[in-house]
N, C-alpha and C positions, 0 to 999 in steps of 0.2 A: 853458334847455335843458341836460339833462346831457351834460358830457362823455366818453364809455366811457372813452377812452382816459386819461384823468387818472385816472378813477373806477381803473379795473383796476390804475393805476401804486400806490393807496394800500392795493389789498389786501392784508389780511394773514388768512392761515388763522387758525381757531380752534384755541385752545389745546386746547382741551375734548376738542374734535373728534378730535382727534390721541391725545390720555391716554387717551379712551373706546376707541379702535381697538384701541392698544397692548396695555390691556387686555386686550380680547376678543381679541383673537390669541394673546398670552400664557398665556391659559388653555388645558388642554383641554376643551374638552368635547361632554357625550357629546349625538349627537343622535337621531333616531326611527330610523334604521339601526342604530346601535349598538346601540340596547334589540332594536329585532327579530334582529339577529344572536347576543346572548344569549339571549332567549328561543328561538331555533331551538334551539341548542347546549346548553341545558337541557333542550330538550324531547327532543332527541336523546339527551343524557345516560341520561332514565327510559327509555328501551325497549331501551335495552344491558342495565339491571338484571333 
């Protein structure tokens, strides 16, 4: 039978897990609001000309 509470004492997080995060946090980037907030503000741009 396992035991949780021994099992939980040997966890240890993934490395991986941790660097992949870091990563992705560390960047910006841009996502489908960003692109439609630009494309408003261009399209707004052409009808001031």
């Amino acid at each position: 039978m396992i035991n949780y509470d021994e099992e939980l004492k040997k966890f240890e997080p993934c490395l991986d897990v941790d660097d992949a995060e870091a990563a992705i946090y560390d960047r910006e980037l841009t996502d489908v609001i960003d692109l439609l907030k630009e494309m408003v503000r261009d399209a707004g741009k052409g009808k001031e000309d």
